[in-house]
C-alpha positions as MATLAB code, in Angstrom:
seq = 'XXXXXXXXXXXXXXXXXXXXXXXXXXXXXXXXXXXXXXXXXXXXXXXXXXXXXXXXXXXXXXXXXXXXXXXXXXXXXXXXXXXXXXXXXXXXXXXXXXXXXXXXXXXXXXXXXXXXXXXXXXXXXXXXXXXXXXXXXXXXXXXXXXXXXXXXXXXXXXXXXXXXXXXXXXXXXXXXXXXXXXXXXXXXXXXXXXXXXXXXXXXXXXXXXXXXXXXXXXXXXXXXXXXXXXXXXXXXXXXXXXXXXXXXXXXXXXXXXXXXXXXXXXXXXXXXXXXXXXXXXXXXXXXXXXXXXXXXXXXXXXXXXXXXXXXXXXXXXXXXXXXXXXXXXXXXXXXXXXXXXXXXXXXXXXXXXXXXXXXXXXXXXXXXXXXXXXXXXXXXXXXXXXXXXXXXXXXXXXXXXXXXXXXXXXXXXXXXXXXXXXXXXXXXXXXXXXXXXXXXXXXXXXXXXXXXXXXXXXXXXXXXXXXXXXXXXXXXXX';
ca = [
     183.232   27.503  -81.957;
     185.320   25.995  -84.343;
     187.461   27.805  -87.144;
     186.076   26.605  -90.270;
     189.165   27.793  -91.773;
     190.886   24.764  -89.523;
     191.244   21.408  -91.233;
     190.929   18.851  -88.429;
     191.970   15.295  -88.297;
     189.459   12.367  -89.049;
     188.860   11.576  -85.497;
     188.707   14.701  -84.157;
     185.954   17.393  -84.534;
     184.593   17.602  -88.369;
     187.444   15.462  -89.344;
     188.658   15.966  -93.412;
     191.693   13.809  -93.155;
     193.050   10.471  -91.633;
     195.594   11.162  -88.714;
     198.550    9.199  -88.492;
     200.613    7.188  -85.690;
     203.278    9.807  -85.029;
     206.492    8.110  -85.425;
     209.094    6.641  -83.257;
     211.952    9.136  -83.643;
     209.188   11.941  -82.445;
     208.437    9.329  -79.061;
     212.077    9.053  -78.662;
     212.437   13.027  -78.769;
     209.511   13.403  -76.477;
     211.190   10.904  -74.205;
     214.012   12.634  -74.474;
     212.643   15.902  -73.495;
     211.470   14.178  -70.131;
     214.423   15.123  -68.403;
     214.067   18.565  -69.290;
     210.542   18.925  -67.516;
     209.830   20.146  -64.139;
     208.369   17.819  -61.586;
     205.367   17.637  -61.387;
     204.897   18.296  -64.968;
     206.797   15.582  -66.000;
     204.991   13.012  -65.190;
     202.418   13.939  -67.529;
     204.790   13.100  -70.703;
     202.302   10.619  -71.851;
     199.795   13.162  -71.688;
     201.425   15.222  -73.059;
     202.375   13.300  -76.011;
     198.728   11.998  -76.700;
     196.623   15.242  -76.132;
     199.469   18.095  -77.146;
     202.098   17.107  -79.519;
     200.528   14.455  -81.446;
     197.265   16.479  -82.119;
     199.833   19.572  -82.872;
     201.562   17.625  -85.484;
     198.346   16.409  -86.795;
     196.931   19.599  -87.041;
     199.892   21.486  -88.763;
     200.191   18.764  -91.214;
     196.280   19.475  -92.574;
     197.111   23.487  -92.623;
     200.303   25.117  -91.797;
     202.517   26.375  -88.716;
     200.541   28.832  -88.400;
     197.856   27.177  -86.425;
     200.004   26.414  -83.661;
     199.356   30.329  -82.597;
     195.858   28.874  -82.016;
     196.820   26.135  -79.792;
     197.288   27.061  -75.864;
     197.947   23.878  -73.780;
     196.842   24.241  -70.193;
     195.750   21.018  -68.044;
     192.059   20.383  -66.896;
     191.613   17.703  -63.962;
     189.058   15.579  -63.362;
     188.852   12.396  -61.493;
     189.122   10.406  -64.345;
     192.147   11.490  -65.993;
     194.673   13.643  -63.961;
     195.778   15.617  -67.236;
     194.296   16.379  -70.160;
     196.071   19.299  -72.733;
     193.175   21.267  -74.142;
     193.078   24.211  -76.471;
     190.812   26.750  -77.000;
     189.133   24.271  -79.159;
     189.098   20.876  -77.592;
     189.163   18.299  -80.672;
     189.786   15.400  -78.253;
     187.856   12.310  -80.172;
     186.257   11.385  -76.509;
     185.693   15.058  -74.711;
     183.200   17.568  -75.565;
     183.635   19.919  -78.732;
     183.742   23.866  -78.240;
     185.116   26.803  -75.948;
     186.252   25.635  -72.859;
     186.498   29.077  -71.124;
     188.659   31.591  -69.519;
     191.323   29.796  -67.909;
     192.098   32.034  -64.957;
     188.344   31.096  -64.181;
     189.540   27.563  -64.586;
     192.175   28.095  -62.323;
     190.327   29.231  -59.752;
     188.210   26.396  -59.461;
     191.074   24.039  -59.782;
     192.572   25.734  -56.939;
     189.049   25.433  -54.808;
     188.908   21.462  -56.153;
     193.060   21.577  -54.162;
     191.867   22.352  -51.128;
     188.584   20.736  -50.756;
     190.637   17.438  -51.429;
     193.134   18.451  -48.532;
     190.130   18.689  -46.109;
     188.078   15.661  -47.262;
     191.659   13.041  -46.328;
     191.746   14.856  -43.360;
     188.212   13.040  -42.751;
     189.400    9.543  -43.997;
     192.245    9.863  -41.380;
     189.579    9.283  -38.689;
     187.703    6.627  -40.303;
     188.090    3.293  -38.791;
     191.256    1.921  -39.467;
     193.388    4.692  -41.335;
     195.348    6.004  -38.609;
     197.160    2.307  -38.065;
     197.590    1.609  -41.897;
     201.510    1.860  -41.425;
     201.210   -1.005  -38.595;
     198.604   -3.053  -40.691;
     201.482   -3.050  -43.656;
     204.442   -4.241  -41.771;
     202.006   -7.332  -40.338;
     202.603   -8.174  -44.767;
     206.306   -7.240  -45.346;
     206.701  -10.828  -46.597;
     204.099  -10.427  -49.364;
     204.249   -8.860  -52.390;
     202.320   -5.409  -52.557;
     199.575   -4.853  -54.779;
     198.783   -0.961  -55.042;
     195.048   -0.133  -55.456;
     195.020    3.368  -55.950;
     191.372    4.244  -57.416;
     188.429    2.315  -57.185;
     188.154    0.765  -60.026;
     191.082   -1.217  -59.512;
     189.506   -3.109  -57.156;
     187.397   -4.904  -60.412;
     190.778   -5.091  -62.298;
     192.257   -7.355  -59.922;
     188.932   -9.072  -59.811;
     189.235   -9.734  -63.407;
     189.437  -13.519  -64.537;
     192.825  -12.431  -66.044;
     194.611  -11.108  -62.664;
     193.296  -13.390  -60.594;
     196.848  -15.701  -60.544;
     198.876  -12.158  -60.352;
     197.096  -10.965  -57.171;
     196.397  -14.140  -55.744;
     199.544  -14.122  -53.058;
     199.622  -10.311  -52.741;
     198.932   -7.752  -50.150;
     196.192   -5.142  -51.798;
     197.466   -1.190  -50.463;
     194.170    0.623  -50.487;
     194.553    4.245  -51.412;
     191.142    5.484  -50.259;
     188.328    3.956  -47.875;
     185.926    1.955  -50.034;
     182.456    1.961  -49.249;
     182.304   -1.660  -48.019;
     185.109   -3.349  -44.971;
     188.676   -4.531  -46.238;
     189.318   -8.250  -46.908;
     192.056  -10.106  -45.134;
     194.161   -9.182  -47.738;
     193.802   -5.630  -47.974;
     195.371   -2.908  -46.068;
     194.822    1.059  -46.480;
     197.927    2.975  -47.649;
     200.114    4.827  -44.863;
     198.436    8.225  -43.989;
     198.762   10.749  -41.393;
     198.472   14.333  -40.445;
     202.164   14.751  -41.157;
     201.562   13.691  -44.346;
     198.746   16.019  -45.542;
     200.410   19.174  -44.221;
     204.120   18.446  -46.378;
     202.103   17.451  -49.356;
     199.817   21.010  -49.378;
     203.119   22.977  -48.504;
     205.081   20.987  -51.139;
     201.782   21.544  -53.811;
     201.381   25.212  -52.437;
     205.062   25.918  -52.858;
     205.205   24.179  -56.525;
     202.407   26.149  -57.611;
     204.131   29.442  -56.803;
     207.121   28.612  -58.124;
     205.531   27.492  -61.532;
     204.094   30.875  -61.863;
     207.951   32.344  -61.685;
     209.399   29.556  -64.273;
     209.467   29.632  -68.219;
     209.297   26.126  -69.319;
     209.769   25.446  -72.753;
     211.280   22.566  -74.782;
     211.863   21.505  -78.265;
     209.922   18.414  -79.920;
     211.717   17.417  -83.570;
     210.911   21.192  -84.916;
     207.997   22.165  -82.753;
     208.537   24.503  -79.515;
     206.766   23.611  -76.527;
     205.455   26.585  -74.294;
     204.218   24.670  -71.354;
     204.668   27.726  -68.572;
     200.567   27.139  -68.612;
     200.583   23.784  -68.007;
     203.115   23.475  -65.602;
     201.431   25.734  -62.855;
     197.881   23.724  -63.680;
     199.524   20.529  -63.260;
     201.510   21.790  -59.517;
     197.442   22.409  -58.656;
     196.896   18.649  -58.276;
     197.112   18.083  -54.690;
     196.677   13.939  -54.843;
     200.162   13.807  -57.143;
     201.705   15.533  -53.682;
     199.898   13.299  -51.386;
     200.445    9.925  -53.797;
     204.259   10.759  -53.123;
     204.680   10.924  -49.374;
     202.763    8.178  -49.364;
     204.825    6.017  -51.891;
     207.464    7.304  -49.801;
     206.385    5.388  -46.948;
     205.321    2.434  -48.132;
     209.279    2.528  -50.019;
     211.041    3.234  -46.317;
     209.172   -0.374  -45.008;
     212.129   -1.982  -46.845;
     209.991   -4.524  -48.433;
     212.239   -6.792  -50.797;
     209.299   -8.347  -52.849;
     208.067   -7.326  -56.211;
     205.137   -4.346  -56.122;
     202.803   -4.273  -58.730;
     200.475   -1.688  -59.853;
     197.265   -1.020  -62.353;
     198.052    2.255  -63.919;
     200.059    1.539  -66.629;
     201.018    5.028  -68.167;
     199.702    7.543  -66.055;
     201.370   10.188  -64.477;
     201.130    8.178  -60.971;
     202.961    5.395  -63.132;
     205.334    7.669  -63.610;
     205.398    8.635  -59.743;
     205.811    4.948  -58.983;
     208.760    4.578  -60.767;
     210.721    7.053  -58.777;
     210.409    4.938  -55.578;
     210.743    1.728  -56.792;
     213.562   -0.180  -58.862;
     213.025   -1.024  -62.391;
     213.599   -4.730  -61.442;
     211.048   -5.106  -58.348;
     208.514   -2.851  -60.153;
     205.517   -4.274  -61.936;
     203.064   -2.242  -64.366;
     199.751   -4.534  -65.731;
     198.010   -3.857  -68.448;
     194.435   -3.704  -67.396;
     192.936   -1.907  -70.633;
     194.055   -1.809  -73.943;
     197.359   -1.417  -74.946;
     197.617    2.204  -76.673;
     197.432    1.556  -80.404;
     201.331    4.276  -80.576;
     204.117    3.198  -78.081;
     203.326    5.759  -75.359;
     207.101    7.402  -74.809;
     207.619    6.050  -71.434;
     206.119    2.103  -71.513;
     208.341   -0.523  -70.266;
     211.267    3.214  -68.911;
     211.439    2.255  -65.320;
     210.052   -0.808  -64.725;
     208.773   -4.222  -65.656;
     205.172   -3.622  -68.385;
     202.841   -7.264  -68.201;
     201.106   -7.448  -71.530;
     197.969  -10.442  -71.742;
     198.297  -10.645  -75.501;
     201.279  -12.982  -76.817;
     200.722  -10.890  -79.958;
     201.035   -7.211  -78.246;
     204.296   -8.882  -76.234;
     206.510   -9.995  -79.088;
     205.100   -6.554  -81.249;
     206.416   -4.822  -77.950;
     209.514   -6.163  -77.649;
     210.889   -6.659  -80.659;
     210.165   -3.048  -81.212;
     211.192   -1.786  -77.819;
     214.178   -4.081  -77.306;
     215.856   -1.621  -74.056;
     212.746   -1.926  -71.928;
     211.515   -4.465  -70.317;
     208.454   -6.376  -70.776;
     206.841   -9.550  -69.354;
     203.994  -11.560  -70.652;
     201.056  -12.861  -68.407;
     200.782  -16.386  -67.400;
     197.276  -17.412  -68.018;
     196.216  -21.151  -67.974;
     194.064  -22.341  -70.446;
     191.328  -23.349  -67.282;
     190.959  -18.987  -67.038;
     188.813  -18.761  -70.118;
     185.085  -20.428  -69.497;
     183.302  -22.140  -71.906;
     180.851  -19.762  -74.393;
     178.099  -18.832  -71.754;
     175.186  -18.527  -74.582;
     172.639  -21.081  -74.739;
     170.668  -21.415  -78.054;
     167.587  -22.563  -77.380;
     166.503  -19.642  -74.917;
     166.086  -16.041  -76.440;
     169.188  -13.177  -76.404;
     169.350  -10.438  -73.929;
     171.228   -7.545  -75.302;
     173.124   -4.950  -73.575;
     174.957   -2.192  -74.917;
     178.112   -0.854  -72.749;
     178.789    2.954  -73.784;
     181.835    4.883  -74.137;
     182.380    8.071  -72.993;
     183.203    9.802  -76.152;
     181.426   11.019  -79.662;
     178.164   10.855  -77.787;
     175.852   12.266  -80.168;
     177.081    9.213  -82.647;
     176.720    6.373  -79.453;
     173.378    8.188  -79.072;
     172.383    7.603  -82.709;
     173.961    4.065  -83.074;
     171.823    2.859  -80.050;
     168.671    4.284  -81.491;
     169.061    2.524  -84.541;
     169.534   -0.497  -83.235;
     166.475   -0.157  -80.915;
     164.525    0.534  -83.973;
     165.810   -2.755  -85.961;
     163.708   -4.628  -83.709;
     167.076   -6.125  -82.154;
     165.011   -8.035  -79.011;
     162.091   -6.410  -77.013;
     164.568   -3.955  -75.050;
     168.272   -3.284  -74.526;
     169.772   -2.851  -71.750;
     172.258   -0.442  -71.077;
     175.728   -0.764  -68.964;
     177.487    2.122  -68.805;
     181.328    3.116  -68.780;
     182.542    3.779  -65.113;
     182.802    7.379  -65.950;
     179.683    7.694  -67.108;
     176.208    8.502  -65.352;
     173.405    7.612  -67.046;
     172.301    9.069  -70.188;
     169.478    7.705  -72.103;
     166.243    7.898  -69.974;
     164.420    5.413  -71.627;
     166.364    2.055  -71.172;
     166.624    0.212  -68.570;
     170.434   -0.151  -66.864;
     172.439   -3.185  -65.731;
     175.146   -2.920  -62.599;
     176.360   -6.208  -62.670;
     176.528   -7.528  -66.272;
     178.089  -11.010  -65.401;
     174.954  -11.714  -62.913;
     172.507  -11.687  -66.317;
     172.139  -14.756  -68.337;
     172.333  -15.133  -72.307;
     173.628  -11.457  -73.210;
     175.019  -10.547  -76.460;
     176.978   -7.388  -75.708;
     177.211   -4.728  -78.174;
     179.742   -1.738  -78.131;
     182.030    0.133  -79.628;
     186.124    0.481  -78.966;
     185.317   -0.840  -75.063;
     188.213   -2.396  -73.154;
     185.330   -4.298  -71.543;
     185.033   -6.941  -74.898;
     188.808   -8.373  -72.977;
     186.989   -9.773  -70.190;
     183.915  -11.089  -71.521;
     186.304  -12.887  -74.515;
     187.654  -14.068  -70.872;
     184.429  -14.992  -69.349;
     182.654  -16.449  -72.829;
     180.127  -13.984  -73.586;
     179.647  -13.351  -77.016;
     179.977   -9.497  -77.766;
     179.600   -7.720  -81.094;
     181.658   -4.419  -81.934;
     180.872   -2.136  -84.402;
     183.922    0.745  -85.745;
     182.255    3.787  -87.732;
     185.065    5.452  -90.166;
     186.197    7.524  -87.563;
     186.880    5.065  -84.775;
     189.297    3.007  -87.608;
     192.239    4.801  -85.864;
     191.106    3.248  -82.523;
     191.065    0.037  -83.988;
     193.103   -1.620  -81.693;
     191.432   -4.222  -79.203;
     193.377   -7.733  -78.983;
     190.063   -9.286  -79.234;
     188.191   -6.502  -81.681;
     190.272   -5.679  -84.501;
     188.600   -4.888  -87.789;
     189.732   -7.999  -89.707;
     187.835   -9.753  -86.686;
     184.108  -11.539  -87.683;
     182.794   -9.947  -84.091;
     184.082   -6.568  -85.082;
     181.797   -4.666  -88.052;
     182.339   -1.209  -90.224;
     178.954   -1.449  -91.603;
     176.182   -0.836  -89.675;
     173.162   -3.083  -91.816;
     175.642   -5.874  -91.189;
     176.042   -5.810  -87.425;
     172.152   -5.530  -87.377;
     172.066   -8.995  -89.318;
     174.459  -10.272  -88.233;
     173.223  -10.235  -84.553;
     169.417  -11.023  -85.778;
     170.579  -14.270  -87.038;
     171.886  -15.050  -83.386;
     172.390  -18.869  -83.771;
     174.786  -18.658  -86.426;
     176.337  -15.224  -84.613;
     177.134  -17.375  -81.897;
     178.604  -20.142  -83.696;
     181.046  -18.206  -85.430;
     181.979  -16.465  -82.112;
     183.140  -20.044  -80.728;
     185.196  -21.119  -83.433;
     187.075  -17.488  -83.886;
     187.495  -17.444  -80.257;
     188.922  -20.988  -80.345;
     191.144  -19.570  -82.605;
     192.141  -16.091  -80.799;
     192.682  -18.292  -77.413;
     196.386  -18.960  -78.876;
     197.154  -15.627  -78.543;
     196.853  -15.517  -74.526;
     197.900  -19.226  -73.916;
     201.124  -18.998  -76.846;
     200.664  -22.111  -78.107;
];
């Protein structure tokens, strides 16, 4: 368990100190350092930067140098993030808190987790369809190409805000969803070929990790990353997500292509293929609350908020940003009606459980409406047995949604359902929602005041409309 000799960061485990935003001449250095990284390893620089360095720094400024001899970065994949740098303590604010084992064990199973995704494409080859995706994409050559590569983009481009950005664009499905393809949908170019140079180019990588010291210097820090480099080689869908970029970049299409994934390491994979000027990135969650090292390097970053643009810019001034067009007729009117009794829902996050857990028992006990419903984060299962769970929140009528630091509170601002936020003292640092910032009247510190707040409902809901007729010139720039 944790060294109690080990001052940790307000956010992290047993915080005893704020953490600060590291600063810009550390992201340039980081940036710099890019170069320096083997592929695939360095397309995890953002990932690097957010769960390795930063932490680092924040942890050697609360004790000494010393406690870097503690810290071993390796890489743990999951199918919700491809990367994430843990040490032999994990003090992640949204992971788990304690040993995370022996890491040739881990490696192991990552290896096992390689090849069981090699055999299960080798299935979606021979599902209906898959075998003539190349064909089905050149029928759409004219169109610009909208790359869906997880699931749950397929609700980001559903969102009231992308609706006008993937309106006249051909959607490049990276996997076989459970339900047929629209007219406008295609599945990505995949074939046996494929599969067998991605596991020789993955199998390859991995061995020659295991050969390669790969170190690099960060302001005065040292960077041994030997371990993380042959875990991050072990993630066979980086391979795969290449040939197949490849493909889709050899059909010679002129038009613009425009992706979800922001700052991922497949955003960086994207950016290899495609030029910086036909290259789209959209923001689909919140913007990170620190300039991630590589936003805007490589090609063109959408931003919804006029606010987060002009921050952005004037800040960044050698990349390249572009602002969303949204018309005023996107945002519906407050879907709340007064007379008829609130339902309340509570959408979860998937971090600092044991406090979510605690924050939605209280409020179940303040008599907050005869039951709360619960709508859980996409990588989440369910968690707490004894209320009832919603699939489809927009289907329900007369919610009040409460959460904490959710992404979600974007598109019902969007969609006119009034939401309610509340920040403990250690989610301050994550205090960065266009549409929940502290200083907001839908965002509360203190617990006793969300509870009233929300209990007086009528006058909760009128303040909602006339802040949010307020926050609308943000999106519209008027």
């Amino acid at each position: 368990m944790c060294n109690s000799d080990i001052k940790w960061p307000d956010g992290f485990i047993s915080g005893t100190s704020r953490t600060r935003l590291p600063s810009k001449e550390d992201s340039k250095r980081m940036l710099d350092s890019h170069k320096l990284m083997p592929y695939p390893l360095n397309l995890h620089i953002n990932s690097i930067f957010q769960f390795y360095f930063f932490p680092l720094r924040c942890l050697i400024d609360l004790n000494n140098s010393d406690v870097k001899s503690k810290a071993i970065p390796t890489i743990w994949f999951s199918g919700y993030r491809e990367m994430q740098a843990i040490f032999p303590i994990d003090f992640k604010f949204w992971c788990f808190s304690g040993k995370k084992g022996r890491y040739s064990i881990l490696r192991i199973l990552v290896l096992l987790r390689l090849y069981f995704r090699f055999f299960s494409y080798i299935r979606l080859i021979f599902l209906k369809g898959a075998r003539s995706s190349s064909v089905e994409m050149n029928k759409f050559l004219f169109k610009d190409l909208l790359l869906i590569r997880r699931p749950i983009h397929l609700s980001s481009y559903a969102n009231p805000f992308y609706k006008g950005i993937a309106k006249n664009t051909t959607k490049v499905l990276f996997f076989y969803p459970k339900r047929g393809l629209s007219k406008d949908e295609v599945y990505a170019p995949l074939s046996f070929k494929m599969l067998f140079k991605a596991l020789w180019n993955c199998t390859f990588s991995i061995y020659r990790a295991f050969k390669t010291n790969c170190k690099i210097q960060v302001s005065d820090i040292e960077l041994d990353l030997k371990a993380a480099n042959i875990e991050a080689c072990c993630h066979f869908e980086t391979f795969l997500y290449k040939e197949q970029l490849q493909a889709i970049a050899s059909l010679k299409n002129n038009n613009k292509i425009l992706s979800f994934e922001q700052v991922s390491s497949s955003a960086e994979l994207e950016k290899k293929f495609f030029s910086k000027n036909d290259l789209f990135h959209i923001q689909f969650g919140i913007v990170p609350y620190y300039p991630y090292p590589t936003i805007g390097v490589g090609s063109t970053f959408v931003i919804r908020s006029s606010n987060v643009f002009k921050s952005y810019s004037d800040n960044l001034i050698d990349r390249s940003f572009e602002k969303l067009k949204v018309d005023k007729d996107l945002f519906c009117n407050i879907q709340y009606q007064l007379q008829k009794p609130p339902c309340y829902v509570f959408a979860t996050q998937p971090y600092r459980k044991k406090q979510e857990g605690e924050l939605l028992q209280t409020l179940s006990k303040a008599g907050i409406g005869r039951n709360i419903w619960i709508k859980y984060h996409p990588r989440e299962l369910e968690l707490y047995s004894n209320f009832s769970t919603v699939e489809n929140l927009f289907s329900m009528e007369n919610i009040l949604v409460i959460t904490r630091t959710s992404s979600l509170v974007v598109e019902l601002f969007a969609r006119g359902i009034p939401y309610a936020c509340y920040i403990d003292d250690k989610d301050l640092d994550l205090d960065q929602g266009e549409v929940s910032k502290i200083d907001d009247p839908v965002t509360f510190a203190n617990l006793d005041e969300l509870i009233v707040s929300i209990k007086n409902i009528n006058d909760y809901i009128d303040s909602f409309k006339e802040w949010r007729n307020v926050k609308l010139k943000d999106y519209l720039g008027d």
